[in-house]
Structure formats: structure tokens, C-alpha cells
C-alpha positions as CSV (number, residue, x, y, z in Angstrom):
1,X,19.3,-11.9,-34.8
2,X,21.9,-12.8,-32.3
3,X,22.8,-9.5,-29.8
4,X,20.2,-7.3,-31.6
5,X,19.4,-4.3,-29.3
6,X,15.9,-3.3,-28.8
7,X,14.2,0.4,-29.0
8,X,11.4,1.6,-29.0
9,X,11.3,2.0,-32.8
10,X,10.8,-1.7,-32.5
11,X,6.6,-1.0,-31.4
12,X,7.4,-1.8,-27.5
13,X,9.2,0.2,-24.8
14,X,11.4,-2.0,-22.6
15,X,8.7,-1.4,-20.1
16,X,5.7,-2.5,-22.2
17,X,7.9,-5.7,-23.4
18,X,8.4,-6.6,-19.4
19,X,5.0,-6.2,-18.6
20,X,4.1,-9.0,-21.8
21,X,6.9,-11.4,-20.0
22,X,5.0,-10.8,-16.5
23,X,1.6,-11.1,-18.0
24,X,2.4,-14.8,-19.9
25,X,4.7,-15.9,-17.1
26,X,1.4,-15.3,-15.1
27,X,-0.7,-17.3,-17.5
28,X,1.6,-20.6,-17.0
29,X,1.4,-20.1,-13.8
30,X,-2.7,-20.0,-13.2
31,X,-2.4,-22.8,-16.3
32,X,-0.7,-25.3,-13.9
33,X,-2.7,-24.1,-10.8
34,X,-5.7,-24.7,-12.8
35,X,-6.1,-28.5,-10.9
36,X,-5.1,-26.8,-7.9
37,X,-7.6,-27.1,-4.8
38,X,-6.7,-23.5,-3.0
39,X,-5.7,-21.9,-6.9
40,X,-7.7,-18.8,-4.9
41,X,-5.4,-18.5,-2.1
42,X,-2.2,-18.9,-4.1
43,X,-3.9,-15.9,-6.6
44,X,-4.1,-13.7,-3.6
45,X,-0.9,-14.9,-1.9
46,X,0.6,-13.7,-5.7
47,X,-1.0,-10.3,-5.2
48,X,-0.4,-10.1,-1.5
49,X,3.6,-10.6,-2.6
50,X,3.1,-8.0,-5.1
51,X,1.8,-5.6,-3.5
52,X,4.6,-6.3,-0.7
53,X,7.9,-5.4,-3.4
54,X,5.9,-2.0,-4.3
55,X,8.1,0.9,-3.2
56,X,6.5,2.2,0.4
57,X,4.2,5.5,-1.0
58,X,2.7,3.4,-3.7
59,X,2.6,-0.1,-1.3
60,X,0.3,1.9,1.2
61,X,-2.1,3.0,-1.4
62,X,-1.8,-0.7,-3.3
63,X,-3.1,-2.4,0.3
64,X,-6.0,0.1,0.7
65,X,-6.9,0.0,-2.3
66,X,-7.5,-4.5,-1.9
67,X,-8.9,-3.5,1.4
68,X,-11.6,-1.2,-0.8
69,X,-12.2,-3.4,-3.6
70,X,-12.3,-6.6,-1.3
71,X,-14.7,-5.4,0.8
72,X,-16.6,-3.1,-1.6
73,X,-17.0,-6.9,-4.4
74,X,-15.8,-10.1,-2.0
75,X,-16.9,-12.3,-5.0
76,X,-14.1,-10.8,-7.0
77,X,-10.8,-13.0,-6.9
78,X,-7.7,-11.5,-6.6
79,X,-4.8,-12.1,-9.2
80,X,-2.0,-10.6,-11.1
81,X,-2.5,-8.9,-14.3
82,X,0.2,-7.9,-16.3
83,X,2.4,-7.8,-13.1
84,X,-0.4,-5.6,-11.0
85,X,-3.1,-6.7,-8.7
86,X,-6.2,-7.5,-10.5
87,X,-9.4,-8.3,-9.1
88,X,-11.4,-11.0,-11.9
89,X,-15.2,-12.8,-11.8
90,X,-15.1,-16.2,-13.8
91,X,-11.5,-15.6,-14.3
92,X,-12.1,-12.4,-16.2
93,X,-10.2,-9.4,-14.9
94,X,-12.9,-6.5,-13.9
95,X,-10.6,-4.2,-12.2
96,X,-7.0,-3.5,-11.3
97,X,-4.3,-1.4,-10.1
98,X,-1.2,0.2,-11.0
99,X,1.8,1.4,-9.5
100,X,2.9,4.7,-10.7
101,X,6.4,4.2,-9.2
102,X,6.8,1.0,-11.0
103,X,5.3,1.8,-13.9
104,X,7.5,5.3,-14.1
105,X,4.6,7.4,-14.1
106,X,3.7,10.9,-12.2
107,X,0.9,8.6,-10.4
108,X,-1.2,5.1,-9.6
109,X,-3.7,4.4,-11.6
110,X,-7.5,2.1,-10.9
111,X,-8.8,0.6,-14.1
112,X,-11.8,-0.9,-15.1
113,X,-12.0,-3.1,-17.9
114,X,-14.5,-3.9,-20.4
115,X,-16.5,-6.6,-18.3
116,X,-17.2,-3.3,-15.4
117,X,-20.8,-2.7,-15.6
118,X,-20.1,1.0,-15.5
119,X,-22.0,2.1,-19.1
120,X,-24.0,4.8,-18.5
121,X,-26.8,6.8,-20.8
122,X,-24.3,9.2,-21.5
123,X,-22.6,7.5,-24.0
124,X,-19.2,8.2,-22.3
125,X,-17.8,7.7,-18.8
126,X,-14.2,6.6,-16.9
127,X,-12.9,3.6,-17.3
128,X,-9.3,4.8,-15.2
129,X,-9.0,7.2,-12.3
130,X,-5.7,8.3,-11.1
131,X,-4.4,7.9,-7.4
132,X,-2.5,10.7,-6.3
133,X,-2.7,10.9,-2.7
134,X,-6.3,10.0,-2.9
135,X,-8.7,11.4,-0.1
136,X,-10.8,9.3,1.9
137,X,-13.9,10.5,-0.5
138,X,-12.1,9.6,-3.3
139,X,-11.5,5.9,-1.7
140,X,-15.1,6.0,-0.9
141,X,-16.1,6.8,-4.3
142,X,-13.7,4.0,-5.8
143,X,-15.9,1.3,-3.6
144,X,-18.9,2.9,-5.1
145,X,-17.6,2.2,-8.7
146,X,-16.5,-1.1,-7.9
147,X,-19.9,-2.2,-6.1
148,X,-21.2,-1.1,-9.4
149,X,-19.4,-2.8,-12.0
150,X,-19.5,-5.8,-10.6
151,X,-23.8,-5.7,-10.9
């Protein structure tokens, strides 16, 4: 329907539905550097750039946290997912981060996905760990987990 205004009664926040647009404007985009030669350095250039329009509290934390995760798993590639930096192995993403001040949220968030290695005997264990002014222990432990998931 022509001018039709959406809600959120419609199942997506206006958020949510720009963070679809990102993520398959992202797929085209890997789809026509799939024949590309340096489709790795473009990826990272993608996050780099990313990472560059985050506002400054959140853009600090964004660049250690690639500094961690780079070092911490260099076989991971960087690349955007769903508008974020993402860090994949065989083109699958493993981890990732958010910005809280993009997303609108109280804090930054550092995901794992399904693909982490990071089941334990337990039965139950994090998957997402917030970044609120993180320590340099809690950095260290985020290298940790990501050495780890990628085993």
C-alpha cells in the first residue's frame, strides 16, 4: 500500500527493519566481491569504515575490541554483519560487535554465535557479554573466549 506508515505493530521496529536493509545490502555486496582477488581486504576496509562513523565512546571500544579479537583468532576474517563488525571462519560469522550508541541501547554488546566453540559441561553458558567501560581484565577475558571458540 502506497504511503502506508510502519509501527512496530507491524513485527519490526524501524531499527530492526534498518538493520535487515544493512544486512542484505551487505550480502550483494560480498555476492559481487565473491570473484574478487583482495575480497579480504575490502571486508576489513568495510569494517575499518564502520567502525570509523561509530560515535567516539563507542568507536574507542569498537577498535580495541578488532585489535583483541584480531590478535586473540588472526584466521578469523573481518566483515560486516547486520551493519556491525563481525569476525567469520569459512564465511561464517563467529563473533561480533555492537554499538550501544547506534543500536540505542544503555551499552555495547560482544556476541558469539552458534559456530563459537564455547559449549561447556554445564549445559548453559554466555553467548553475549556487555561492554560498559570494560576493564583491561575484562578485555583480557574477551581474548580468552575468542581463542576458544574459534578451537
Amino acid at each position: 500500500m502506497a504511503g502506508k506508515v510502519s509501527t512496530a505493530a507491524d513485527g519490526f521496529s524501524a531499527q530492526e527493519r534498518a538493520a535487515m536493509k544493512e544486512r542484505a545490502a551487505e550480502l550483494k555486496a560480498q555476492a559481487r566481491r565473491a570473484r574478487d582477488a583482495d575480497k579480504a581486504a575490502a571486508d576489513e576496509a568495510d569494517v575499518l569504515a564502520k567502525i570509523a562513523q561509530m560515535p567516539p565512546e563507542d568507536r574507542s571500544l569498537a577498535e580495541r575490541v578488532h585489535a583483541i579479537v584480531t590478535q586473540a583468532a588472526p584466521g578469523l576474517a573481518p566483515k560486516l554483519y547486520y551493519g556491525q563488525p563481525g569476525y567469520a571462519r569459512d564465511g561464517k560469522v563467529l563473533c561480533f560487535f555492537r554499538s550501544g550508541q547506534m543500536d540505542k541501547e544503555r551499552y555495547s554488546t560482544f556476541g558469539f554465535s552458534a559456530q563459537a566453540g564455547l559449549d561447556d559441561d554445564s549445559g548453559a553458558w554466555a553467548t553475549s557479554f556487555a561492554l560498559a567501560g570494560p576493564t583491561d581484565a575484562a578485555l583480557e577475558k574477551l581474548g580468552a573466549l575468542v581463542k576458544r571458540a574459534v578451537r
